[in-house]
NUVEX-687320 format. One record per residue (C-alpha): residue in three letters; x, y, z; residue number from 0. Coordinates in nm, 3 decimals. Layout:
+------+---------+---------+---------+-----+
: code :      c1 :      c2 :      c3 : pos :
+------+---------+---------+---------+-----+
:  ALA :       X :       Y :       Z : NUM :
...
+------+---------+---------+---------+-----+
END
This chain:
+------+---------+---------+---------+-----+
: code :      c1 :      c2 :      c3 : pos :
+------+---------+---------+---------+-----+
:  UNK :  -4.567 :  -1.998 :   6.238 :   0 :
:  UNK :  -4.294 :  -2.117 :   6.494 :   1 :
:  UNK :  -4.074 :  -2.415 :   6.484 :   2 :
:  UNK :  -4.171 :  -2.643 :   6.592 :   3 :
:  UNK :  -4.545 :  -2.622 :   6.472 :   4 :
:  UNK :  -4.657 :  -2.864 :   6.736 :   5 :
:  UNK :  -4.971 :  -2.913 :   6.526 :   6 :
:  UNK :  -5.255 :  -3.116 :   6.585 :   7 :
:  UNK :  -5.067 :  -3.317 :   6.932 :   8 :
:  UNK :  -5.181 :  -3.256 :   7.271 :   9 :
:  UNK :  -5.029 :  -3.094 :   7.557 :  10 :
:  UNK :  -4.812 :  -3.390 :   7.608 :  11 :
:  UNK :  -4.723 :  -3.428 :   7.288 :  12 :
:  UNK :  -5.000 :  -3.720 :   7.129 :  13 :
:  UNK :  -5.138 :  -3.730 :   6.799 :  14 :
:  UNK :  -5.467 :  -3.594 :   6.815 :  15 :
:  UNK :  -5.760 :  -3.752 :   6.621 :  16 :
:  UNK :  -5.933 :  -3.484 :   6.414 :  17 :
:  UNK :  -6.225 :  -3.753 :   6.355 :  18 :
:  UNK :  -6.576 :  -3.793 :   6.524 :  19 :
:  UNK :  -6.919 :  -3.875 :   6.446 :  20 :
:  UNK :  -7.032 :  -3.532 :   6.593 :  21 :
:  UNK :  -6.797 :  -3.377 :   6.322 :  22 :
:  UNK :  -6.982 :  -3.569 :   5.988 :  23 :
:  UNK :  -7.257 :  -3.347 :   5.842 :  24 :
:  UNK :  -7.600 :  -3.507 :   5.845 :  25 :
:  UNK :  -7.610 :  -3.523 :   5.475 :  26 :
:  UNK :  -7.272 :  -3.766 :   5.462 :  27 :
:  UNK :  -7.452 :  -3.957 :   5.744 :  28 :
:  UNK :  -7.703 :  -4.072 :   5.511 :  29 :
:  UNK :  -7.462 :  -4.172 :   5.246 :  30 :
:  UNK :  -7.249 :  -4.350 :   5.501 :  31 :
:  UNK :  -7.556 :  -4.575 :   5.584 :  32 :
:  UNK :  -7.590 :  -4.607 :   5.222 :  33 :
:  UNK :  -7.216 :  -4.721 :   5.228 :  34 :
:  UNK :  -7.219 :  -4.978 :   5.493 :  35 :
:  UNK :  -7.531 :  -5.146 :   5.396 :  36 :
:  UNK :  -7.340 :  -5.193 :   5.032 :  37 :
:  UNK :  -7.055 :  -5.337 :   5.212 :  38 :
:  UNK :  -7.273 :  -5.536 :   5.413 :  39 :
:  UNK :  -7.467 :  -5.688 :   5.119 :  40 :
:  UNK :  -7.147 :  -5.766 :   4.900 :  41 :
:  UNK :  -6.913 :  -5.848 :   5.202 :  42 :
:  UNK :  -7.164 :  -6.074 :   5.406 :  43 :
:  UNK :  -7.020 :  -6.198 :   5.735 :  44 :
:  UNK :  -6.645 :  -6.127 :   5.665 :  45 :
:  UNK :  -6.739 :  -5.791 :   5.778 :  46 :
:  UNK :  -6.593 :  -5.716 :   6.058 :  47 :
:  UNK :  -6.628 :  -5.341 :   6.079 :  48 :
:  UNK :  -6.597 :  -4.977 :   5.865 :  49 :
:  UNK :  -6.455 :  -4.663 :   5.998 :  50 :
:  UNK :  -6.460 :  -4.271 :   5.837 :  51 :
:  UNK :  -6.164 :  -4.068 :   5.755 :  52 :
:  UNK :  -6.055 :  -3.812 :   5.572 :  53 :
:  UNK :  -6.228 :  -3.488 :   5.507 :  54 :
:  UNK :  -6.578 :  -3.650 :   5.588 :  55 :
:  UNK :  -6.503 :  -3.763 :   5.922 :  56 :
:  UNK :  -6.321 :  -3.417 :   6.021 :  57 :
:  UNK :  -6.620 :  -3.214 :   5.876 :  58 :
:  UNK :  -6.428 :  -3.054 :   5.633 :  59 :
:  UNK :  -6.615 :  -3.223 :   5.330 :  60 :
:  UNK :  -6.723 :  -3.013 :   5.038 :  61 :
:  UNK :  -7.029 :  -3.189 :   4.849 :  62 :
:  UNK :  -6.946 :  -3.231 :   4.514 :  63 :
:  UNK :  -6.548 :  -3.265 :   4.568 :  64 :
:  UNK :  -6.504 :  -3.459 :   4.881 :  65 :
:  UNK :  -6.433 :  -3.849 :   4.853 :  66 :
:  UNK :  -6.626 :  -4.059 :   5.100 :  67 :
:  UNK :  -6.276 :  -4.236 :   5.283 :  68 :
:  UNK :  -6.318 :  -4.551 :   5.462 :  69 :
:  UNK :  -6.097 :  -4.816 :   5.603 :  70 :
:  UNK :  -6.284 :  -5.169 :   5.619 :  71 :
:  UNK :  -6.155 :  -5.481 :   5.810 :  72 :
:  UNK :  -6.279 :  -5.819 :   5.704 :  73 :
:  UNK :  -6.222 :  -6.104 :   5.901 :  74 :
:  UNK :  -6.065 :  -6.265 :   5.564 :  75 :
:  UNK :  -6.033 :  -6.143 :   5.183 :  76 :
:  UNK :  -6.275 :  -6.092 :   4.931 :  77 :
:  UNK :  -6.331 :  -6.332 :   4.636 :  78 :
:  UNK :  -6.253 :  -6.186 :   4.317 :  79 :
:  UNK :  -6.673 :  -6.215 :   4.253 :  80 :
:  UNK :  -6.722 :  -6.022 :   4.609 :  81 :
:  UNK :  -6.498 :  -5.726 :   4.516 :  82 :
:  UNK :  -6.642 :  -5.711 :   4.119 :  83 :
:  UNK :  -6.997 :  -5.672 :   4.281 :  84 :
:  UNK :  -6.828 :  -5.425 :   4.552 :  85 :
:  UNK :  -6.736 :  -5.219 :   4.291 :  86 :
:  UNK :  -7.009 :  -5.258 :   4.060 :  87 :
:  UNK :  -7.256 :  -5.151 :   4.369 :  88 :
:  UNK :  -7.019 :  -4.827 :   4.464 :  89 :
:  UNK :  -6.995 :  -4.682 :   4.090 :  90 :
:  UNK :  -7.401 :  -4.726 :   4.139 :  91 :
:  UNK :  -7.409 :  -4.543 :   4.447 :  92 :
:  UNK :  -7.231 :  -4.283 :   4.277 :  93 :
:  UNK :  -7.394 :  -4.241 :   3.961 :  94 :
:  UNK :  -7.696 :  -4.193 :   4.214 :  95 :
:  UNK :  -7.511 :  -3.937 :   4.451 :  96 :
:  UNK :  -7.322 :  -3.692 :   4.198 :  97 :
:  UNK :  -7.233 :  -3.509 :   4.544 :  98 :
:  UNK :  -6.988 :  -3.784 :   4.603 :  99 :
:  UNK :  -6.753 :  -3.801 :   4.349 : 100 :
:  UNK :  -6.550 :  -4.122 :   4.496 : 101 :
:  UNK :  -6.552 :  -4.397 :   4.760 : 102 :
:  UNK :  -6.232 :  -4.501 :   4.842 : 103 :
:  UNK :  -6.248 :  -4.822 :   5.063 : 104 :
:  UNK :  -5.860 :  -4.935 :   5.250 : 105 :
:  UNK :  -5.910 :  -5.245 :   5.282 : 106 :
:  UNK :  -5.722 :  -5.482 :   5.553 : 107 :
:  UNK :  -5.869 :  -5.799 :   5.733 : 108 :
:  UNK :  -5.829 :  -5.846 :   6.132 : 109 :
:  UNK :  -5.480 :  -6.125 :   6.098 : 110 :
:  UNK :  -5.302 :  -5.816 :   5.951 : 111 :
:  UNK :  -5.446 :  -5.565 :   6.233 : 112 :
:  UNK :  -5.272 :  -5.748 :   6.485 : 113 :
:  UNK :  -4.961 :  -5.900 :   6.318 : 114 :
:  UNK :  -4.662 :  -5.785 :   6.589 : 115 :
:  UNK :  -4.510 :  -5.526 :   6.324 : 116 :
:  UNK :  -4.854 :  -5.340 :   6.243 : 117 :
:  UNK :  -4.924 :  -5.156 :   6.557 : 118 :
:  UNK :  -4.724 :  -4.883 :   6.339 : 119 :
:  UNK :  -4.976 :  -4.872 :   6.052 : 120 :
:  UNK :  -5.311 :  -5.052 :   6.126 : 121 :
:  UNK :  -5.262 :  -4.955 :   6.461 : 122 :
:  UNK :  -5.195 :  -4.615 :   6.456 : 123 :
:  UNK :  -5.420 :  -4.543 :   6.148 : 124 :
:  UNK :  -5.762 :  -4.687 :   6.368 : 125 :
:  UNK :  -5.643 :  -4.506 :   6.694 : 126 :
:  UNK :  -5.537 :  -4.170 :   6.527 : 127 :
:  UNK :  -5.695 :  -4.128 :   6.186 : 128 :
:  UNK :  -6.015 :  -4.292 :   6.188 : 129 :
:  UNK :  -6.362 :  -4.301 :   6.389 : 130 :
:  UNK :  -6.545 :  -4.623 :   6.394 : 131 :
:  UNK :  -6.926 :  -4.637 :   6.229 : 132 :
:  UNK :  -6.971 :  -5.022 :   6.196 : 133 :
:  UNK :  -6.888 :  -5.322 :   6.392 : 134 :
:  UNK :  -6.611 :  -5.383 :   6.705 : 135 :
:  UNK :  -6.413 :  -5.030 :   6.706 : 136 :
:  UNK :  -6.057 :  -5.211 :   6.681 : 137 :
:  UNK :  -5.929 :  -4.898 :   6.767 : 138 :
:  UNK :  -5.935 :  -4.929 :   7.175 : 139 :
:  UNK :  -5.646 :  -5.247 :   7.153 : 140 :
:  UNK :  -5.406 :  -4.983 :   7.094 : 141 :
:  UNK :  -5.212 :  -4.726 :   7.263 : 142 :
:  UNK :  -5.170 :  -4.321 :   7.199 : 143 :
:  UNK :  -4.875 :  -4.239 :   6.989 : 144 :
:  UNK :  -4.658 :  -3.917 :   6.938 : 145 :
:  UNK :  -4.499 :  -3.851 :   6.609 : 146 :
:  UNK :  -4.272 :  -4.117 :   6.492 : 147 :
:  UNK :  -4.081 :  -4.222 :   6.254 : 148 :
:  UNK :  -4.198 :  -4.573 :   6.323 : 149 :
:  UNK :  -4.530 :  -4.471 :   6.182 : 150 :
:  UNK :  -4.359 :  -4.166 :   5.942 : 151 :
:  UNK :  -4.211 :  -4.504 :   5.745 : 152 :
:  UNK :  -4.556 :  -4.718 :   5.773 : 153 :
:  UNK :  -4.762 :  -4.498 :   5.587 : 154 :
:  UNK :  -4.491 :  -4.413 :   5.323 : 155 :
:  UNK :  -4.351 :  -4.810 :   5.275 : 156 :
:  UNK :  -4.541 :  -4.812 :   4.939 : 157 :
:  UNK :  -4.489 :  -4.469 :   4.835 : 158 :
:  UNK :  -4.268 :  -4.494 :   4.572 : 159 :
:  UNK :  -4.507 :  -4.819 :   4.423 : 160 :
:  UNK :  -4.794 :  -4.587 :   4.471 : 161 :
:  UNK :  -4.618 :  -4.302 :   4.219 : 162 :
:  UNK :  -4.477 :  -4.551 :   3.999 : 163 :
:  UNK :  -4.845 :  -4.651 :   3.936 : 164 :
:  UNK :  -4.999 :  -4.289 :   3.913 : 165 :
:  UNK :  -4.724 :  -4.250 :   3.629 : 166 :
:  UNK :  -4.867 :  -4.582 :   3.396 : 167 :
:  UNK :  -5.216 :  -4.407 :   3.472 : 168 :
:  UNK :  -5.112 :  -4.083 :   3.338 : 169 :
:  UNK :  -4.941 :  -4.223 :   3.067 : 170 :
:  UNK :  -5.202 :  -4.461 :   2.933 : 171 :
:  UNK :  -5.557 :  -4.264 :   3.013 : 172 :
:  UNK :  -5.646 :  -3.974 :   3.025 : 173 :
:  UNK :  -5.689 :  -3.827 :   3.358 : 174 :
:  UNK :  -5.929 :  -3.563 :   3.525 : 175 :
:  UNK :  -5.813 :  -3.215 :   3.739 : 176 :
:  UNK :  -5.908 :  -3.387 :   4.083 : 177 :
:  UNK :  -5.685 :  -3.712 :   3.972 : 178 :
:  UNK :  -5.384 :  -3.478 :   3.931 : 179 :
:  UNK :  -5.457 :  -3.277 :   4.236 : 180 :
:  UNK :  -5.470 :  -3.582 :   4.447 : 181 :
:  UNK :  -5.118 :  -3.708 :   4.283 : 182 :
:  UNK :  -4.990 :  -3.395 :   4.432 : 183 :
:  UNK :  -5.132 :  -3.435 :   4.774 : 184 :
:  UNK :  -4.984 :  -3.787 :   4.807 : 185 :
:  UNK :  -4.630 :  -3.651 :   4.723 : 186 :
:  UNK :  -4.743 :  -3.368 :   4.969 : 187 :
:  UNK :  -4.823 :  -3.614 :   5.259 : 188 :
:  UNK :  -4.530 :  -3.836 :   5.168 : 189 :
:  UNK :  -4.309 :  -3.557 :   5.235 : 190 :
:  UNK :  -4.420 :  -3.438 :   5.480 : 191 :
:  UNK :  -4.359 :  -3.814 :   5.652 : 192 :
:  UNK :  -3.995 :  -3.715 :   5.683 : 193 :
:  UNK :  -4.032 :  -3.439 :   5.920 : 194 :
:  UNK :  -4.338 :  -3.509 :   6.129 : 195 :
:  UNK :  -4.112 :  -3.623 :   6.415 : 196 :
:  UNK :  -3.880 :  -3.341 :   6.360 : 197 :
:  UNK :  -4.194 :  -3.078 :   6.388 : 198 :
:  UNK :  -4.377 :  -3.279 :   6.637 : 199 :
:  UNK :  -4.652 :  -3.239 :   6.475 : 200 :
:  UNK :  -4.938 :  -3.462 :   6.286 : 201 :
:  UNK :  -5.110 :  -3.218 :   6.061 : 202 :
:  UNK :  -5.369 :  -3.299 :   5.800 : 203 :
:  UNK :  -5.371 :  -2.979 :   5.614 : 204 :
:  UNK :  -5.184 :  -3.003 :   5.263 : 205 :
:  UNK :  -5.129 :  -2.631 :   5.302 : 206 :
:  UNK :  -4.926 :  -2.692 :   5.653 : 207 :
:  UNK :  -4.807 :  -2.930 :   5.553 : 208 :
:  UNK :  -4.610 :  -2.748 :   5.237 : 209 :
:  UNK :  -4.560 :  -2.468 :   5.533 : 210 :
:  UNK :  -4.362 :  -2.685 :   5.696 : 211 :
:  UNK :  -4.191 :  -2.827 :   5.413 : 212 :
:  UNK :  -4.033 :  -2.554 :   5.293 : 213 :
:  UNK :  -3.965 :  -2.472 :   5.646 : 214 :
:  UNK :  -3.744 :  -2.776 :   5.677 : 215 :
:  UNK :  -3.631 :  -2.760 :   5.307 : 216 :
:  UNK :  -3.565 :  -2.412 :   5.217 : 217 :
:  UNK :  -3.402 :  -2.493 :   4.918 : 218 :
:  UNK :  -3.636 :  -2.718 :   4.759 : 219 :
:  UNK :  -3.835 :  -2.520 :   4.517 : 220 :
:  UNK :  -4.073 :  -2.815 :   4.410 : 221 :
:  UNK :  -4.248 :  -2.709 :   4.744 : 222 :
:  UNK :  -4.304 :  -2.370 :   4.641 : 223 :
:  UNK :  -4.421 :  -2.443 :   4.275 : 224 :
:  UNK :  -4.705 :  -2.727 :   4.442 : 225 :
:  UNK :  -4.797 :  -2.456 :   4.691 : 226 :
:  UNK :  -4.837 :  -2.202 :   4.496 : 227 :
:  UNK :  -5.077 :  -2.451 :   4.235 : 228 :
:  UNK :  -5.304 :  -2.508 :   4.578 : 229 :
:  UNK :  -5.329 :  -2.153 :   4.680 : 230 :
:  UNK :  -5.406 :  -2.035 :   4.335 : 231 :
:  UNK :  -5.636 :  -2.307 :   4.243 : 232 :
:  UNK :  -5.418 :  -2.401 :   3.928 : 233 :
:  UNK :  -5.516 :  -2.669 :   3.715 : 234 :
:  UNK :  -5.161 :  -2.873 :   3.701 : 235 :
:  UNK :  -5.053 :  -2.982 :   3.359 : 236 :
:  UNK :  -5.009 :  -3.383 :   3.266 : 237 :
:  UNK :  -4.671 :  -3.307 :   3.220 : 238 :
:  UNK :  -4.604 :  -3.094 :   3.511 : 239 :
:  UNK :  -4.734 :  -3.410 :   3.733 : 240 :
:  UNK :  -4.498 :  -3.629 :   3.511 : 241 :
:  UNK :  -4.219 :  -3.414 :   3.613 : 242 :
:  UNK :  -4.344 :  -3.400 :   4.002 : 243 :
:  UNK :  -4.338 :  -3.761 :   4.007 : 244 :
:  UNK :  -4.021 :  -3.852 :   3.863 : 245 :
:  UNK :  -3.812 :  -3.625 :   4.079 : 246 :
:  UNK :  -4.004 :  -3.740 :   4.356 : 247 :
:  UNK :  -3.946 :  -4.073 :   4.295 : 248 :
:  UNK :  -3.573 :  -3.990 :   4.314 : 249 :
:  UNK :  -3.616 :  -3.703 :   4.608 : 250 :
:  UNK :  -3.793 :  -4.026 :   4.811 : 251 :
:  UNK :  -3.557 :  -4.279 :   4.756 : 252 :
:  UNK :  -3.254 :  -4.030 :   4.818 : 253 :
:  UNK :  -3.411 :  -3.929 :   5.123 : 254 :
:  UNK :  -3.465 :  -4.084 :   5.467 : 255 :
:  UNK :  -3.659 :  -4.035 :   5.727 : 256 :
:  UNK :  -3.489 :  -3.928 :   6.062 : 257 :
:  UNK :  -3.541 :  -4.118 :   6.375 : 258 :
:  UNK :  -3.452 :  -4.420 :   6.460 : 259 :
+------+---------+---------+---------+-----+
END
């Protein structure tokens, strides 16, 4: 692989969108419909619309072990009723559709789209991660964007919240293989963050992503021990994950991300 990867950016250098509704398998299209009319019922008219990402929404969905990922703006919150019958109505859908395992819905409403300081988060997540499949595509009110660290620092500004959290989970329930696995992606992704710009690339692969890593941190071994638990299909330990996330939580907060 040469440095650098230049991975998924276009000739001049733009994140590319890996998304499309020719990409999702007819099967997922179904369950999407299944989806939206859910949302629809227990959202009403602060709907405002639903986009795919994720492994659906580049085809690269495995049924059985593939989330169904979806960002949904609402034109203002959900009562505490609306979101108890939201996820009342999903863990139904699920125990009906084994082949999904979990919806994951990111949830914003259309003041926070727009706020000034946003177009680094909402904005880039709608235009570069997503593909619409209900409602006004909110997408088109915003510009391409090459690797930043603008939007390297959006996505990771509750990183460290986010591990602190999967931590108190781990240590009060007990939690499943794909749980664990998906800890280790987010530390994956977060990393990765802090040299997108550097690599001018965007990639979406865990694997590149720990290519690159180690690439840009040779002497972090933490990289080699998480890739080598991918490649192998290794079921990681509770503790090992414990251990991942508190030197990560240090690593993180130790760290910065280059750029301006």
């Amino acid at each position: 692989m040469q440095f650098p990867t230049r991975i998924d950016v276009d000739n001049d250098g733009y994140i590319l969108n890996k998304t499309s509704l020719n990409k999702i398998d007819g099967v997922y299209q179904g369950l999407l419909s299944q989806v939206v009319e859910i949302l629809k019922r227990c959202a009403g008219t602060k709907l405002h619309s639903v986009y795919i990402y994720g492994s659906v929404g580049r085809g690269e969905a495995l049924l059985g072990t593939s989330d169904i990922d979806l960002s949904v703006i609402l034109t203002s919150p959900l009562s505490p009723q609306e979101m108890a019958r939201l996820d009342e109505e999903t863990k139904m859908f699920i125990c009906d559709n084994p082949i999904v395992p979990k919806v994951d819905y990111d949830i914003g409403v259309t003041a926070d789209v727009f706020k000034e300081n946003s177009q680094y988060y909402w904005g880039f997540w709608l235009r570069h991660v997503c593909t619409s499949i209900y409602g006004e595509d909110l997408s088109v009110h915003f510009p391409k964007m090459k690797p930043n660290a603008h939007i390297s620092k959006a996505l990771n500004e509750n990183l460290i919240d986010s591990l602190t959290s999967y931590r108190d989970v781990i240590l009060e329930k007990e939690v499943d293989h794909y749980t664990l696995l998906s800890i280790l992606k987010r530390i994956v992704r977060g990393a990765y963050c802090y040299v997108a710009e550097r690599d001018k690339s965007w990639s979406t692969s865990i694997q590149e992503n720990l290519i690159i890593l180690q690439y840009y941190f040779p002497r972090e071994e933490y990289f080699k021990e998480i890739e080598y638990v991918f490649l192998q299909q290794k079921v990681p330990t509770l503790d090992g994950v414990l251990n991942y996330i508190d030197y990560f939580i240090i690593w993180f907060n130790e760290n910065t991300i280059e750029g301006k």
